[in-house]
GUZA-282485 format. One line per field, with one value per residue (C-alpha): x, y, z negated; residue number from 1; residue in three letters. Coordinates in steps of 0.25 Angstrom, whole numbers, plus 2048, in hexadecimal, padded with zeros to 3 digits. Example, Ala and Ser with C-alpha at 12.3 -4.5 7.8 and 13.67 -1.06 7.14 Angstrom:
2
x = (831; 837)
y = (7EE; 7FC)
z = (7E1; 7E3)
rotor = (1; 2)
ronu = (ala; ser)
END
This chain:
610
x = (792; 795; 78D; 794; 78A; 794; 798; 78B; 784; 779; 76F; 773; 76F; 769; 76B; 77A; 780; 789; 77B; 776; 77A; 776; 769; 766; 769; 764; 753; 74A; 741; 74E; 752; 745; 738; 731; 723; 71B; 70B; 70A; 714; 713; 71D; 71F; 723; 72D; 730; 73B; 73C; 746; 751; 75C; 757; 752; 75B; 754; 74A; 754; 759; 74C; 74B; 757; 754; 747; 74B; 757; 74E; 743; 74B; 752; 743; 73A; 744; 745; 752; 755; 758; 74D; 744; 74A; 749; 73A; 739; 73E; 736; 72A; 72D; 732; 728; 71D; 723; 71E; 729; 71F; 724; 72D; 734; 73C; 741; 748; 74C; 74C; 756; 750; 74E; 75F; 75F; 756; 75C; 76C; 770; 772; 76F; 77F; 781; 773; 773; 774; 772; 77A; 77D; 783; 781; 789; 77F; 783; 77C; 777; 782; 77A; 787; 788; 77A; 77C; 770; 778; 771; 769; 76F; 76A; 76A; 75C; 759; 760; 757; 749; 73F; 739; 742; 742; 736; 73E; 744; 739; 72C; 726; 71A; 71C; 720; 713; 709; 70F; 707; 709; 710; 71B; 71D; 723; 732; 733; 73E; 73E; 732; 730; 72C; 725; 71D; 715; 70D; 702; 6FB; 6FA; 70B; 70B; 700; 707; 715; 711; 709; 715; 71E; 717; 716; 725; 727; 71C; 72A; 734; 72E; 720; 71B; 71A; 710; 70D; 70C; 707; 706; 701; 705; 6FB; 6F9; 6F1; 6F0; 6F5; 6F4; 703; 707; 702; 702; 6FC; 706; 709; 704; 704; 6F7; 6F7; 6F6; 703; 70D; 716; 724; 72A; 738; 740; 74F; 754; 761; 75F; 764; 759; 750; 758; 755; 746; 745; 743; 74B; 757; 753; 74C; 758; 762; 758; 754; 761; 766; 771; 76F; 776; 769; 761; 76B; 776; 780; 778; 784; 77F; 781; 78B; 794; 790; 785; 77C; 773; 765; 75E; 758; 748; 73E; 72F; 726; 716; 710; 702; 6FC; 6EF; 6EB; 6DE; 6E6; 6EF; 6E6; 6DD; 6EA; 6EC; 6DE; 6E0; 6EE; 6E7; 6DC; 6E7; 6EE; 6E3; 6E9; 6E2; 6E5; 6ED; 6FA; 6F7; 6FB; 705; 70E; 70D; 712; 71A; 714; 706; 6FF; 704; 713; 714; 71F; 718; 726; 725; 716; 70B; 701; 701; 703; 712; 71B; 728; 728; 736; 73D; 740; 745; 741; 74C; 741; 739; 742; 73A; 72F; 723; 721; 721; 721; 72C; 724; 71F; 724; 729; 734; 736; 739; 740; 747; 74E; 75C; 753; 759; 767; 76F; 77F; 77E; 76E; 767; 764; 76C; 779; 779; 771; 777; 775; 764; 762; 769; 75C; 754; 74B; 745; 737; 731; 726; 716; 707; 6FE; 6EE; 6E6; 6E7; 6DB; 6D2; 6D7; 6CB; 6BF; 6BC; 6CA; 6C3; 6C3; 6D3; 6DA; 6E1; 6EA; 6EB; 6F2; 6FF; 70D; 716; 723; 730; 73F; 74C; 75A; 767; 766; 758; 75C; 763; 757; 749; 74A; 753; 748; 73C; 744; 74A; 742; 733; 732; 73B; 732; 73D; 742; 744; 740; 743; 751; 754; 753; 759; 765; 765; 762; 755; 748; 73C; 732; 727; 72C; 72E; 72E; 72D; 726; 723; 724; 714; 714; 71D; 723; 720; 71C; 719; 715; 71F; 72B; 737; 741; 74F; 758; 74D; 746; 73C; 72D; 728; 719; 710; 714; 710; 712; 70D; 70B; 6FE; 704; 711; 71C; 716; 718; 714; 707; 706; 6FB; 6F7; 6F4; 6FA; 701; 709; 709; 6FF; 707; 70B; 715; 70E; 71C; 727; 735; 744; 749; 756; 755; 762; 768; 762; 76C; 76E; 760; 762; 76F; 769; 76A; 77A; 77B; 782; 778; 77A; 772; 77C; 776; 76B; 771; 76A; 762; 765; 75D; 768; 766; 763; 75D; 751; 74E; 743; 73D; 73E; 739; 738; 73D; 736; 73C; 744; 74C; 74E; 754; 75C; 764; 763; 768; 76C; 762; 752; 74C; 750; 744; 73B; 745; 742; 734; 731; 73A; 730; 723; 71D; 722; 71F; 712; 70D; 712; 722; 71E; 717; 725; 720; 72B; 731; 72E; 73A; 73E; 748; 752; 756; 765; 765; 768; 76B; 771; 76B; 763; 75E; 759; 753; 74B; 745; 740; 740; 73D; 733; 72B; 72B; 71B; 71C; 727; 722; 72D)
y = (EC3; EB7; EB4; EAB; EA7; EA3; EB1; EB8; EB9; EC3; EC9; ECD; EDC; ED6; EE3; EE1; EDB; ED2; ECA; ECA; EBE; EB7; EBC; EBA; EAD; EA9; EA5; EAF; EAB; EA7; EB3; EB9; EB4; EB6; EBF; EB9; EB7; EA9; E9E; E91; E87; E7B; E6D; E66; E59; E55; E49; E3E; E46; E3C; E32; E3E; E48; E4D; E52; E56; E60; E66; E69; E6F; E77; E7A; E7E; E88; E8F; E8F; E96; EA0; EA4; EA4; EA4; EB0; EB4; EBA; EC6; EC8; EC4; ED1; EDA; ED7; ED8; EE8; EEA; EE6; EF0; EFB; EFA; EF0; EE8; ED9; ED0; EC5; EB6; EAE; EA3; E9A; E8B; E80; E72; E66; E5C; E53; E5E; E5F; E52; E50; E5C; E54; E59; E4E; E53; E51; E5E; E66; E71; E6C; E76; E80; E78; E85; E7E; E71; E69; E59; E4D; E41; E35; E29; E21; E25; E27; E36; E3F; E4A; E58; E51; E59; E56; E5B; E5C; E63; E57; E4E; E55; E58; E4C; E43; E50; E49; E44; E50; E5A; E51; E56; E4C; E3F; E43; E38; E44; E4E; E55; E4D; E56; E57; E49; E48; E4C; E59; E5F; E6E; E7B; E85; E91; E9E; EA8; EB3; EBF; EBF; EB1; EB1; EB3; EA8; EA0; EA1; E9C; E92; E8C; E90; E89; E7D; E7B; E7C; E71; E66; E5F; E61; E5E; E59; E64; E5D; E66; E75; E7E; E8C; E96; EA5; EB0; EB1; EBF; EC5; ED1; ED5; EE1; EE2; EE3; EEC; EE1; ED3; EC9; EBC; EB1; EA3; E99; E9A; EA9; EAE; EB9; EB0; EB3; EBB; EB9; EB6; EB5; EC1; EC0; ECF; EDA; EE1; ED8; EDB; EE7; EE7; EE0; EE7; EE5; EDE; ED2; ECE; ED3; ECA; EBE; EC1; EC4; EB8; EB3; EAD; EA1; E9F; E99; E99; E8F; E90; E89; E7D; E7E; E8C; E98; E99; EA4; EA8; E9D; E9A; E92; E8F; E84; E82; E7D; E7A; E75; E75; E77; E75; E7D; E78; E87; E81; E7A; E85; E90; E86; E81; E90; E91; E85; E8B; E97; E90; E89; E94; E9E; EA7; EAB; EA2; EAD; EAD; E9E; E9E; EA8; E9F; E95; E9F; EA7; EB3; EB9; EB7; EC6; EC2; EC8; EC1; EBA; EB9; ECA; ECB; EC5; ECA; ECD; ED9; EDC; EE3; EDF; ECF; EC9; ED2; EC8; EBE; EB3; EB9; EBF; EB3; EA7; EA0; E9F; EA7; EB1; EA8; E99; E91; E88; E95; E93; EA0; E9D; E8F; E91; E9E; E9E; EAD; EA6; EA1; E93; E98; E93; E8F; E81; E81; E76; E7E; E8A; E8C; E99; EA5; EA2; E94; E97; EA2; E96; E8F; E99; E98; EA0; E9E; EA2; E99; E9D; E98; E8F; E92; E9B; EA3; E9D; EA6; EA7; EB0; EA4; E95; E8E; E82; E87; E8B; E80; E73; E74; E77; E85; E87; E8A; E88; E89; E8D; E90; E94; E8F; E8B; E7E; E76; E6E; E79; E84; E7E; E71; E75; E7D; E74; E68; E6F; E7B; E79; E6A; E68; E68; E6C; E79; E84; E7E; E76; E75; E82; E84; E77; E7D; E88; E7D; E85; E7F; E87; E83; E88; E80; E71; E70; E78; E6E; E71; E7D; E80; E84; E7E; E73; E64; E57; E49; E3D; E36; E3D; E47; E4C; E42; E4E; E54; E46; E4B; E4A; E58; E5C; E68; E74; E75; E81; E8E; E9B; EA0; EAE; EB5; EB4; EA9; E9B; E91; E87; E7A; E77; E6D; E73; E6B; E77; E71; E6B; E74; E74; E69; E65; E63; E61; E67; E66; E6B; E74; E7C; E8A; E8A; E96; E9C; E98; E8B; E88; E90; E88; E79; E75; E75; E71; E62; E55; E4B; E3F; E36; E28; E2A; E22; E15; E1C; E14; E18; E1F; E23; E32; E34; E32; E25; E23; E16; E0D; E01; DF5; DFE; DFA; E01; DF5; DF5; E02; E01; DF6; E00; E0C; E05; DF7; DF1; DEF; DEF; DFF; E02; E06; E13; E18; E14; E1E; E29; E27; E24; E30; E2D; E1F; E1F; E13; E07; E05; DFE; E05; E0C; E12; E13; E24; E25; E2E; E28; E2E; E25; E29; E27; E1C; E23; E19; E0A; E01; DFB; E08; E07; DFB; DFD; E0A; E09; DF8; DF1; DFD; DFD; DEC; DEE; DF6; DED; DEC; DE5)
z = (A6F; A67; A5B; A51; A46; A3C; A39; A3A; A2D; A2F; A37; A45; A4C; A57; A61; A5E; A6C; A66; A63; A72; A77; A6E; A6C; A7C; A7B; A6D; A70; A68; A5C; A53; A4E; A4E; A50; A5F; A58; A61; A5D; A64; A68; A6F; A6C; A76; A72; A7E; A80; A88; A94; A92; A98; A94; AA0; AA9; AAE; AB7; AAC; AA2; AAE; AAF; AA1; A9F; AAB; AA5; A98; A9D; AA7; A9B; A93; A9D; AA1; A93; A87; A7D; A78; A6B; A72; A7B; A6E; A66; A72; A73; A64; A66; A72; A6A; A5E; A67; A72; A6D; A7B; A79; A7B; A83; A84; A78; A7D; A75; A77; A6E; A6F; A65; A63; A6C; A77; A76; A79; A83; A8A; A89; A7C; A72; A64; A61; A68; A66; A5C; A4C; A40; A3C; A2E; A28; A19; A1F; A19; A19; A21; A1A; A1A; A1B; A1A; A0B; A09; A08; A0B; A09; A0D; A18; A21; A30; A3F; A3D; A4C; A51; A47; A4A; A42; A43; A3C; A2F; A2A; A1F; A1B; A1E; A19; A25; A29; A30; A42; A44; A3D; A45; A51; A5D; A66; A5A; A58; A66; A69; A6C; A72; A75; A71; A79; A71; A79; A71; A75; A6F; A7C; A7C; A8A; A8F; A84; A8B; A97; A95; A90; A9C; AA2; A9B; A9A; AA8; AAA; AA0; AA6; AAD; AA3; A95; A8E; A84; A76; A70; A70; A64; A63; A5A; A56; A4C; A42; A39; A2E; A28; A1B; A14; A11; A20; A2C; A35; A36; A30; A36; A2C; A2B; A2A; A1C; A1E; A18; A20; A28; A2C; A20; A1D; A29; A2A; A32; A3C; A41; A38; A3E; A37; A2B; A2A; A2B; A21; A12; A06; A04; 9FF; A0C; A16; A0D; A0E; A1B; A22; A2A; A33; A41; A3C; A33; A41; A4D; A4F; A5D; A68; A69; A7A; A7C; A7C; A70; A66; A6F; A71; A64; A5F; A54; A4E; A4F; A47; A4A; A40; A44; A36; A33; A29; A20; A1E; A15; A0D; A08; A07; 9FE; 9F7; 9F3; 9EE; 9E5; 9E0; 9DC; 9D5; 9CC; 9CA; 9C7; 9D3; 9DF; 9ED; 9F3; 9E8; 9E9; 9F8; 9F5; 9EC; 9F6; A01; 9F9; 9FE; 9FF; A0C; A10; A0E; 9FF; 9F8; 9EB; 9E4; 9E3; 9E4; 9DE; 9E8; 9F7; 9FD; 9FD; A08; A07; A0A; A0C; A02; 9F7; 9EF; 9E4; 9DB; 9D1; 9D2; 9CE; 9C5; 9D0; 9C8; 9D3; 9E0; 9E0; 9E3; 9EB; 9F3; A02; A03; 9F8; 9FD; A0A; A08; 9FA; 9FD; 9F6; 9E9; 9EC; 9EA; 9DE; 9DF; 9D9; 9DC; 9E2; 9EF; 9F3; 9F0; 9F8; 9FC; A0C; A09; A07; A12; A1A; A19; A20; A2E; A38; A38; A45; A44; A48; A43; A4C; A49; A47; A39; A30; A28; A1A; A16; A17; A13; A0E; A18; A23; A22; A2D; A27; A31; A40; A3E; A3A; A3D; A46; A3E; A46; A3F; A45; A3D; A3F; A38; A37; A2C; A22; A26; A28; A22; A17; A12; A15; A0F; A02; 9FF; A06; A02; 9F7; 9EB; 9E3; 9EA; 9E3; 9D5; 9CC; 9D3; 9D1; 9C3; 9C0; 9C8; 9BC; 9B1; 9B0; 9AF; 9B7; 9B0; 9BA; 9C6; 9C1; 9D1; 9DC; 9E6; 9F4; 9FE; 9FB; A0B; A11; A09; A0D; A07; A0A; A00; 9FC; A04; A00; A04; A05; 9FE; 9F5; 9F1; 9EB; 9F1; 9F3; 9EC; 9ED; 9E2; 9D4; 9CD; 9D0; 9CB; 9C4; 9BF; 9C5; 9BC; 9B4; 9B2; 9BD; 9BD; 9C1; 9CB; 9D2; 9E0; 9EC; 9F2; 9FE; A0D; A12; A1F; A29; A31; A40; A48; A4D; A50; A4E; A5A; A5E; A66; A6F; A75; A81; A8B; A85; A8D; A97; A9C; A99; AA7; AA5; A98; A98; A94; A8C; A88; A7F; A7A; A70; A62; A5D; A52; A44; A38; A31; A21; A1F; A2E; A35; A3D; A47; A47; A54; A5A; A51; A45; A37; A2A; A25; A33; A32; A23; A27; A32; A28; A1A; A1F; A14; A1B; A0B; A0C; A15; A0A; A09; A17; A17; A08; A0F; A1C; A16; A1B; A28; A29; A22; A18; A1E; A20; A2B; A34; A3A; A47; A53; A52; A44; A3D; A30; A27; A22; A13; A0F; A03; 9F5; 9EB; 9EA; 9F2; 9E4; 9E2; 9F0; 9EF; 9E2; 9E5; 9F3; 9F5; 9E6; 9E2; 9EE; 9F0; 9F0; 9FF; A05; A14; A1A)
rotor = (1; 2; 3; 4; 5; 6; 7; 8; 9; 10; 11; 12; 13; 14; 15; 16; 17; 18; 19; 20; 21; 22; 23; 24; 25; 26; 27; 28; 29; 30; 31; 32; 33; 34; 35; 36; 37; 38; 39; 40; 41; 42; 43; 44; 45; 46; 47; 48; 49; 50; 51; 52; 53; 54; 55; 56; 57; 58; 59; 60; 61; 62; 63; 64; 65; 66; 67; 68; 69; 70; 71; 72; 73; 74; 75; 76; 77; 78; 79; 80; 81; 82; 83; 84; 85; 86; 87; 88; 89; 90; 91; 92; 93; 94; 95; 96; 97; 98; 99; 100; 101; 102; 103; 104; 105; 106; 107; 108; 109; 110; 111; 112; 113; 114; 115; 116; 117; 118; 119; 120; 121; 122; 123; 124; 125; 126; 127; 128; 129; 130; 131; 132; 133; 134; 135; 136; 137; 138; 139; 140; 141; 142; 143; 144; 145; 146; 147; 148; 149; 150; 151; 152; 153; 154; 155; 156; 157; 158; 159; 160; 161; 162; 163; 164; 165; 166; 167; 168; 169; 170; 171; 172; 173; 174; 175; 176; 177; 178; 179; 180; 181; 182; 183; 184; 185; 186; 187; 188; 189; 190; 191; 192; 193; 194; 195; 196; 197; 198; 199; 200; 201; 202; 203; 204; 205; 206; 207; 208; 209; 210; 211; 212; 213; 214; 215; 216; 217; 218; 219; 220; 221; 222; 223; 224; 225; 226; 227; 228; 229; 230; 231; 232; 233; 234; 235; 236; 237; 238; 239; 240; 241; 242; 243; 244; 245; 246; 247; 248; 249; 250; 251; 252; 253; 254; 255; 256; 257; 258; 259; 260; 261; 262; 263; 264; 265; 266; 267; 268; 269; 270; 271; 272; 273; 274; 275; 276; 277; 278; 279; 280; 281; 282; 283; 284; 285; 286; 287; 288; 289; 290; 291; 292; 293; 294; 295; 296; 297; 298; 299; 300; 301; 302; 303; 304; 305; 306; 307; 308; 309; 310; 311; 312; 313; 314; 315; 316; 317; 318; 319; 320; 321; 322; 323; 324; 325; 326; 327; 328; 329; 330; 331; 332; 333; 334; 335; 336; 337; 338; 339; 340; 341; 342; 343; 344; 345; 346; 347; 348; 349; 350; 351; 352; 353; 354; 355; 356; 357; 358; 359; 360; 361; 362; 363; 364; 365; 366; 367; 368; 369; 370; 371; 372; 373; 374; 375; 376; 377; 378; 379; 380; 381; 382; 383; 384; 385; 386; 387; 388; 389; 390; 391; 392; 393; 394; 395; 396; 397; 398; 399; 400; 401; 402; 403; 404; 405; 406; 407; 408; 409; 410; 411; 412; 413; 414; 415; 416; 417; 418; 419; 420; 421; 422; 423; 424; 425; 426; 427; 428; 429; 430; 431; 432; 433; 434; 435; 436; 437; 438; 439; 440; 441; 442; 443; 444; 445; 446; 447; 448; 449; 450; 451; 452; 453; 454; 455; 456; 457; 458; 459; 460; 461; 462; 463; 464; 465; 466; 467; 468; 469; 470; 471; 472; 473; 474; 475; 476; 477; 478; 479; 480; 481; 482; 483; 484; 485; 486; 487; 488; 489; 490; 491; 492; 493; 494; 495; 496; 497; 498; 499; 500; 501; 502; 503; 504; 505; 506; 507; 508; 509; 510; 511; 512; 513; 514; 515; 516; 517; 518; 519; 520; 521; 522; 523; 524; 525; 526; 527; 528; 529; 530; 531; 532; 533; 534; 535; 536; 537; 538; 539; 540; 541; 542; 543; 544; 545; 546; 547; 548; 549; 550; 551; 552; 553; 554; 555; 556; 557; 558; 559; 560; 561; 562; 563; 564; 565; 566; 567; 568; 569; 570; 571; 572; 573; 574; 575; 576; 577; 578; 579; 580; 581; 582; 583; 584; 585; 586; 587; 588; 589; 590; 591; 592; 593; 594; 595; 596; 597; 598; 599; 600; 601; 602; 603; 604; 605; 606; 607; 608; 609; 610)
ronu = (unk; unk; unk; unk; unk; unk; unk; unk; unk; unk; unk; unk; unk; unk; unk; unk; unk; unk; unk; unk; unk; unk; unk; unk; unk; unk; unk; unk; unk; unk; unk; unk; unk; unk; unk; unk; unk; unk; unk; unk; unk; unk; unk; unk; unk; unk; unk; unk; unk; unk; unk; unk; unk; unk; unk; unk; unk; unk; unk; unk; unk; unk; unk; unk; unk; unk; unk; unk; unk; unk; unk; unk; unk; unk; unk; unk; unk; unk; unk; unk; unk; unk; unk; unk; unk; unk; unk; unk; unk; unk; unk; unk; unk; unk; unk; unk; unk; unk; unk; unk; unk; unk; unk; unk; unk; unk; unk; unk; unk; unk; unk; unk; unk; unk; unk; unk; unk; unk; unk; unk; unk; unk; unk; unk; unk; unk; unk; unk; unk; unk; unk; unk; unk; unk; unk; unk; unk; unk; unk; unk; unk; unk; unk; unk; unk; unk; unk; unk; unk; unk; unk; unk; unk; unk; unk; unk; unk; unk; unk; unk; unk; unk; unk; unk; unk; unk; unk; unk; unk; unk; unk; unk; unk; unk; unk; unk; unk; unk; unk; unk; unk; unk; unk; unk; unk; unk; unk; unk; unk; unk; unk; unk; unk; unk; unk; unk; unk; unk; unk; unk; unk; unk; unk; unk; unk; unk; unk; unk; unk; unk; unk; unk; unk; unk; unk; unk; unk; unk; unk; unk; unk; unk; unk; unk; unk; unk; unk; unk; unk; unk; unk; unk; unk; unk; unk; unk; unk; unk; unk; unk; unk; unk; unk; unk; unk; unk; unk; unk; unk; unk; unk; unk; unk; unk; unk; unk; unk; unk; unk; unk; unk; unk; unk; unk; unk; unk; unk; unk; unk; unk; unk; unk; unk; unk; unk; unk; unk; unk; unk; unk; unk; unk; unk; unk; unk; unk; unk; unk; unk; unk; unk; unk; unk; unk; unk; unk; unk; unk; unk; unk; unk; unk; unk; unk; unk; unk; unk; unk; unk; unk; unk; unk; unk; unk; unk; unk; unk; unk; unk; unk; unk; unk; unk; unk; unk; unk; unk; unk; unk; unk; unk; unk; unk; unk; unk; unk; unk; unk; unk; unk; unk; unk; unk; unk; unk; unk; unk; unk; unk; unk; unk; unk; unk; unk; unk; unk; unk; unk; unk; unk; unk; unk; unk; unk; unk; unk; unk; unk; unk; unk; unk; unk; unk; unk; unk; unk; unk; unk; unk; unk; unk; unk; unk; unk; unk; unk; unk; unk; unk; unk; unk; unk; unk; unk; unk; unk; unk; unk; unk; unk; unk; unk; unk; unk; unk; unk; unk; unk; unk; unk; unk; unk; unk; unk; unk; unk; unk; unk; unk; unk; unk; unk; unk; unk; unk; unk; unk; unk; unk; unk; unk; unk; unk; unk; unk; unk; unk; unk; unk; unk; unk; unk; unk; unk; unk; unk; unk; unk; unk; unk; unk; unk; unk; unk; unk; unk; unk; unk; unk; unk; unk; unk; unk; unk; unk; unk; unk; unk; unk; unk; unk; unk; unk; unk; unk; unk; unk; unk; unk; unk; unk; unk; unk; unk; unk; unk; unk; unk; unk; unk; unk; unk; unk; unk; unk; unk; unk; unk; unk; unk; unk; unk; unk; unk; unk; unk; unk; unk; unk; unk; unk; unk; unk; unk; unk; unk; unk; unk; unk; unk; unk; unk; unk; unk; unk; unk; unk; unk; unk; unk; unk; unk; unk; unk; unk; unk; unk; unk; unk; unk; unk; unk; unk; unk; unk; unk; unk; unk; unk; unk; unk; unk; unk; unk; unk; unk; unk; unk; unk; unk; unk; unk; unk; unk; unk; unk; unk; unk; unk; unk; unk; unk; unk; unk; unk; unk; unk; unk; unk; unk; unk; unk; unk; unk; unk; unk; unk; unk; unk; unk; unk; unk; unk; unk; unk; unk; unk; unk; unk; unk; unk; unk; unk; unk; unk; unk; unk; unk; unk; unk)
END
């Protein structure tokens, strides 16, 4: 039966039939995740199928009989998941596959028709005819993550892993609980794709558990050792109703509109996808646990509270904001109602950055403006750890700088409103939840001057912030030595113990859009002259030097210092030293043109290259 996402607001029963069609052709993993103790995720890139059609017929051809052969449904995902409780039946192979905007394209879809974000806020798009940034608003699947640089302080593409840096236009997903069946088809695939598309990179990953006194079972952590996984949006009243206390059911509860839009290539009101997000984050283990040793040392607490108001919870899950040690049972039944001065549980915690639990609401406020409007930012993580799990119990020195981390995977509806929105405005915005809030009130919280960055998660680079926020993100400040007490000012660089690696923005399209590619009209219209257009991103080409590339932008050369501070991090220390594929944002001029001319030209005439 049809499903109309506009009128369905809550959890669905999944055994009803009305779902079923739907569900078959919906691929798994989106409204829950596989539970699969390894996964391998392959990179594709695509031939140059526009002058080749002889090799864009074998992709398609390649893609459709992939997916009718290997691709898990939502359906059969959730009959495995019973046959697994009921009769301990492994559900064997996972197989999953998206495509990037360029994958669209190479396949003879041009990104005016591939699928764009739900925009269920109708946020605005920059007007660089009136020098209007407005929300910032963008197609950002259509942009790639790549040219989000700007928007995301994410580190340069050049210091990306190799394999990132190149295009890359679909990702195969399979996953396995036997190492072997995994092993296996993924010898297979690979040699079905030697004639149809070069393998970028490879990425692999494994669950990862400890044990805990507070649960029966091994819980899957993260590098840094903390329960991973907690707190996920549920579209299944099943789910619902697992779940204990009402607090968590209203938080938790979520409609599918929250990650599916209708596949714009497949049947009406049956056919749906889902947005995909792949960041490779690499965590410096050493330097967080030794950064929660020197917390604790300031603060006169011991190194685990220290790295449970980073977290937000105990390594075990515990909430901290309803108890101050480890050890509790009940981990997603709360709120920050009883904490709104930020004495039990850190602003800056990651938990209550990423996942506020409608503490950001306020009608007039200088976030939210709704309850609806925040639950609309959230995401289905689904993402897994690569590495092996250090050993937490011996010499801080021998923890790994890096080489272990995640592989960070989420499902929505909209990349820009769901992922970015809370990387940009609550993870890096130095600013989020305090002082802005208070302010809101005309209160004054005299314990959070600042709340500074995300201490997990949050991102910062010299020099750089945000176009909307404009202000330069640093590490937090205040912390808590006693609960319930004032906060204390330290000077502890708790931040940026994770890095970017790579990745990419993806879409997950219905089942049977891939499995009908072979009849799916082509189209390869003329590419557009690229022109460096105020508010977007431009990548720089032959013969390119800033000046000429203010000159198109603002009509004035002397404006090239403007590009050149928004792009410093990307560009490096000489304005000159423009390399040919280099994205550079191009800022929207705010001001008269005097103002312009006096803040970036007269004031920086002693680093005049041109």
């Amino acid at each position: 039966m049809p499903l109309d996402l506009n009128s369905n607001f809550e959890p669905i029963d999944h055994t009803q039939q009305e779902y079923q069609d739907v569900l078959q052709d919906l691929q798994g993993n989106i409204l829950k995740p596989h539970g699969r103790n390894n996964s391998v995720q392959i990179f594709l890139t695509f031939p140059n199928t526009r002058e080749n059609p002889d090799k864009l017929a074998a992709l398609r051809q390649w893609i459709a009989q992939f997916a009718a052969q290997n691709i898990t449904s939502a359906k059969k995902q959730l009959d495995d998941a019973v046959a697994w409780r009921e009769k301990k039946i492994d559900g064997g192979l996972f197989v999953h596959f998206s495509l990037s905007s360029s994958g669209y394209e190479k396949l003879g879809f041009p990104d005016s028709i591939q699928p764009k974000g739900a925009n269920l806020q109708k946020r605005t798009k920059p007007n660089p005819t009136e020098n209007q940034l407005n929300n910032d608003y963008a197609d950002v699947f259509q942009n790639g993550m790549k040219t989000r640089q700007y928007a995301l302080i994410d580190p340069s593409v050049s210091a990306w892993e190799p394999g990132f840096q190149a295009e890359i236009d679909a990702l195969v997903i399979i996953a396995a609980n036997n190492p072997t069946e995994l092993s296996n088809k993924e010898s297979e695939i690979l040699q079905n794709l030697k004639d149809i598309a070069t393998i970028a990179t490879i990425e692999r990953a494994n669950t990862v558990r400890r044990e805990f006194q507070n649960s029966p079972e091994k819980s899957v952590v993260e590098h840094f050792g903390f329960t991973d996984g907690i707190g996920q949006p549920l579209f299944f009243k099943q789910d619902v109703d697992l779940e204990e206390g009402d607090t968590a059911k209203k938080l938790f509860s979520a409609p599918l509109n929250l990650v599916l839009i209708p596949d714009p290539f497949g049947t009406q009101n049956v056919s749906f996808g889902s947005f995909l997000v792949f960041r490779k984050l690499e965590q410096n283990v050493q330097g967080f646990k030794k950064a929660e040793v020197a917390l604790g040392q300031a603060l006169g607490i011991s190194p685990k509270l220290a790295g449970a108001m980073a977290v937000g919870r105990f390594e075990d899950g515990t909430p901290l904001v309803i108890k101050s040690s480890d050890g509790g049972t009940n981990l997603n039944n709360f709120s920050y109602s009883s904490d709104p001065a930020g004495l039990k549980c850190p602003f800056q915690s990651h938990l209550r950055t990423t996942n506020p639990r409608n503490e950001s609401v306020r009608k007039g406020g200088p976030f939210a403006q709704s309850k609806d409007q925040e639950l609309g930012h959230r995401i289905a993580r689904r993402g897994m750890t690569y590495g092996l799990l250090s050993n937490f119990s011996g010499n801080l020195d021998n923890l790994p700088k890096g080489g272990v981390g995640l592989l960070f995977m989420c499902y929505q509806s909209d990349i820009w409103e769901q992922f970015e929105f809370i990387q940009r405005f609550w993870s890096n915005n130095p600013r989020f939840l305090e002082p802005d809030m208070s302010k809101s009130r005309n209160v004054e919280n005299k314990n959070y001057d600042k709340t500074g960055l995300d201490a997990v998660s949050g991102q910062s680079l010299p020099g750089q912030s945000d176009p909307l926020i404009k202000e330069e993100p640093k590490p937090p400040q205040n912390w808590l030595k006693e609960r319930d007490q004032p906060t204390k000012k330290v000077d502890v660089n708790f931040a940026n113990f994770v890095t970017l690696k790579g990745g990419e923005y993806f879409f997950s399209p219905s089942i049977s859009f891939l499995k009908n590619l072979p009849n799916q009209p082509r189209n390869f219209p003329t590419p557009p002259i690229q022109q460096p257009i105020p508010s977007r991103t431009y990548v720089v080409g032959q013969g390119d030097d800033l000046s000429k590339i203010a000159q198109r932008a603002y009509g004035n050369e002397s404006f090239f210092r403007v590009i050149y501070d928004a792009n410093k991090n990307v560009i490096g220390p000489n304005p000159n030293s423009l390399i040919v594929g280099q994205i550079l944002y191009i800022p929207i001029l705010e001001g008269t043109l005097h103002q312009y001319l006096v803040k970036h030209i007269l004031c920086n005439r002693a680093t005049i290259y041109f």
